[in-house]
C-alpha positions in Angstrom: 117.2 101.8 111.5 115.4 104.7 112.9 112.8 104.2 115.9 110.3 106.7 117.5 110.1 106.8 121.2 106.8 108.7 122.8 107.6 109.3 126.4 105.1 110.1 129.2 106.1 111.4 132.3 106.2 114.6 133.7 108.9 114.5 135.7 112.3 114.4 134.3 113.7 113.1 137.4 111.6 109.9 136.9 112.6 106.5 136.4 110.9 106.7 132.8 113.4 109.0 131.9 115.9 107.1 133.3 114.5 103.9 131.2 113.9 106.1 128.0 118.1 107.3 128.5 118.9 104.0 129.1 116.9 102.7 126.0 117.9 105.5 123.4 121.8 104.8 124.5 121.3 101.1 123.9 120.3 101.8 120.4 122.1 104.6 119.3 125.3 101.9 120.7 124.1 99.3 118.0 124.2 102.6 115.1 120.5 103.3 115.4 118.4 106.7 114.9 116.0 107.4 117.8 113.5 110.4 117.5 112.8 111.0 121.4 109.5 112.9 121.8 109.2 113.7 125.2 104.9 114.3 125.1 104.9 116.9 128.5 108.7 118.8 127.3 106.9 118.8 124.2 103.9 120.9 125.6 101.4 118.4 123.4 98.2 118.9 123.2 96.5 116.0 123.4 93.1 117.2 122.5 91.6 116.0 119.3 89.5 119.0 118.2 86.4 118.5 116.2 88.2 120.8 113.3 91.1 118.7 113.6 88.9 115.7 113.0 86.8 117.0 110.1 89.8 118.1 108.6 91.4 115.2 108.9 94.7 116.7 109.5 96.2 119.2 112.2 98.6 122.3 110.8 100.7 121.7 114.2 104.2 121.7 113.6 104.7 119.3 116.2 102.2 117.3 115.2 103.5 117.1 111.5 107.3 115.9 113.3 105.0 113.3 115.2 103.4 112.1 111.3 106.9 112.2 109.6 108.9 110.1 112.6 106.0 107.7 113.0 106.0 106.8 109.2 110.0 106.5 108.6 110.1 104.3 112.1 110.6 100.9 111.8 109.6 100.1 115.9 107.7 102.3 117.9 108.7 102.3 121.3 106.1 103.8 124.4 107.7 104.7 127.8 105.1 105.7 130.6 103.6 105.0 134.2 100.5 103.3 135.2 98.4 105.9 136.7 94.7 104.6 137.8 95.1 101.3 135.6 96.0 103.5 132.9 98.8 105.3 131.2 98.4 109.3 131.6 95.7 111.1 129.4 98.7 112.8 127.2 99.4 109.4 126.1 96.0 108.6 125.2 95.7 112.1 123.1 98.6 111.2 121.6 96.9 108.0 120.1 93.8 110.0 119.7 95.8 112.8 117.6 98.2 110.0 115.5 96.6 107.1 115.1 94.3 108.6 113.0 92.5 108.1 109.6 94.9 108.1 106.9 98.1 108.1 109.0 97.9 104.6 111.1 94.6 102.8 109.4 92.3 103.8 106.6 89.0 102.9 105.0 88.2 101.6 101.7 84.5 100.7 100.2 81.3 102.7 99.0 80.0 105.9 100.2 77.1 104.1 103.3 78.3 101.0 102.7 80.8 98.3 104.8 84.2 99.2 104.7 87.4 97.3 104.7 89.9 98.3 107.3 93.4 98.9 105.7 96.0 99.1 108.7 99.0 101.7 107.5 101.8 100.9 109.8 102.2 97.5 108.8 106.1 96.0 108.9 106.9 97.9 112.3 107.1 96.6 115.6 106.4 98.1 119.2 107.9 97.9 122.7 105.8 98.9 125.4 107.4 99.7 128.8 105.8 101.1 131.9 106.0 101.4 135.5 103.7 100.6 138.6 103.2 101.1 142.5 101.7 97.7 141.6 103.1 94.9 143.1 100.5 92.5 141.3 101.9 91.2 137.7 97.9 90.5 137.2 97.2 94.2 136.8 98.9 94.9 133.8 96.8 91.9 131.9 94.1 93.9 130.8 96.4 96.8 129.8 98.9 94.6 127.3 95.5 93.5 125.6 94.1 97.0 124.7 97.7 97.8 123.5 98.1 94.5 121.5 94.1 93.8 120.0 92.8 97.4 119.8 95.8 99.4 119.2 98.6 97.9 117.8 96.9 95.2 116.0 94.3 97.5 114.2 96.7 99.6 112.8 99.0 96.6 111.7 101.6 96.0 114.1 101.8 92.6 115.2 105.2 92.7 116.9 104.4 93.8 120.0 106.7 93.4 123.2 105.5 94.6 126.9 107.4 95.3 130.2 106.2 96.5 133.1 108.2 97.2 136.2 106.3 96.7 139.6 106.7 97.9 142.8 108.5 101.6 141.9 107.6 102.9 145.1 109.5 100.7 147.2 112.1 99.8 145.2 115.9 100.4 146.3 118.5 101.6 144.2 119.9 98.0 143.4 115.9 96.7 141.9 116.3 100.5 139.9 120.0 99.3 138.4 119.2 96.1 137.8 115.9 97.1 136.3 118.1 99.5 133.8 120.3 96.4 132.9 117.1 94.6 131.7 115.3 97.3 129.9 118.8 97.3 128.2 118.6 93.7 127.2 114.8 93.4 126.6 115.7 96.5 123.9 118.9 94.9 122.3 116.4 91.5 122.0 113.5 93.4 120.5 115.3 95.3 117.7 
């Protein structure tokens, strides 16, 4: 099987990288294919433009590589820290720039009339993993709910699987390793 991982950090010294090494190994051990997109390595542009929008469709290289992985994925996996309640904007302009019409979802029906939502990734499954200062397993509620009802769900993925690791700040070395070991087992369950 072939995954697509979208990770969003900008420091390549971060524990999301360490996750997303961690994660990738864990697959490639059990004969997978992982496309690794690293978003700020990448240099994306997470601007929707309004061309891009009436067009329909961006000329971008990278954004064509982003198209072609996402389709021929079966799970998609997202690596990122909570920043503000939120994961960072080049996360969100990468849903903004690939979940789009014709690519994740489409619409069917008459020209000004109701139309009938068709969802286009349908038969994939996602794991969500972030990171927090937080040390409040509450905070992360509202967050796996946009991600399951108005992301994932809407474009037809309803295998969904969240982790969030708490407290990153003032964790030791020993909470980092053992936190590896069950990002490691929390993948090998979810594929």
């Amino acid at each position: 099987m072939t995954y697509t991982l979208i990770l969003s950090h900008p420091d390549t010294t971060s524990f999301n990288h360490s996750l997303t090494e961690q994660i990738v190994l864990a697959l490639e051990d059990e004969g997978h294919q992982v496309r690794v997109h690293d978003l700020y390595t990448e240099h994306f542009q997470p601007v929707l433009e309004n061309e891009e929008i009436r067009r329909r469709f961006s000329f971008d290289e990278l954004f064509t590589r982003h198209i072609r992985d996402l389709r021929e994925a079966a799970g998609i996996i997202l690596v990122y820290p909570d920043w503000w309640g939120m994961p960072p904007a080049i996360l969100k302009g990468w849903l903004d720039r690939i979940f789009r019409p014709g690519i994740a979802f489409d619409h069917r029906g008459e020209e000004f009339m109701p139309k009938e939502k068709i969802p286009l990734l349908t038969g994939k499954k996602a794991l969500v993993i972030s990171t927090t200062n937080e040390t409040n397993p509450l905070t992360q509620d509202g967050m796996y709910e946009i991600w399951r009802n108005r992301v994932f769900d809407y474009v037809g993925v309803d295998r969904v699987t969240f982790k969030t690791f708490y407290g990153i700040r003032e964790s030791s070395a020993r909470d980092r390793r053992q936190w590896l070991k069950e990002v490691v087992d929390l993948t090998l369950h979810w594929i």
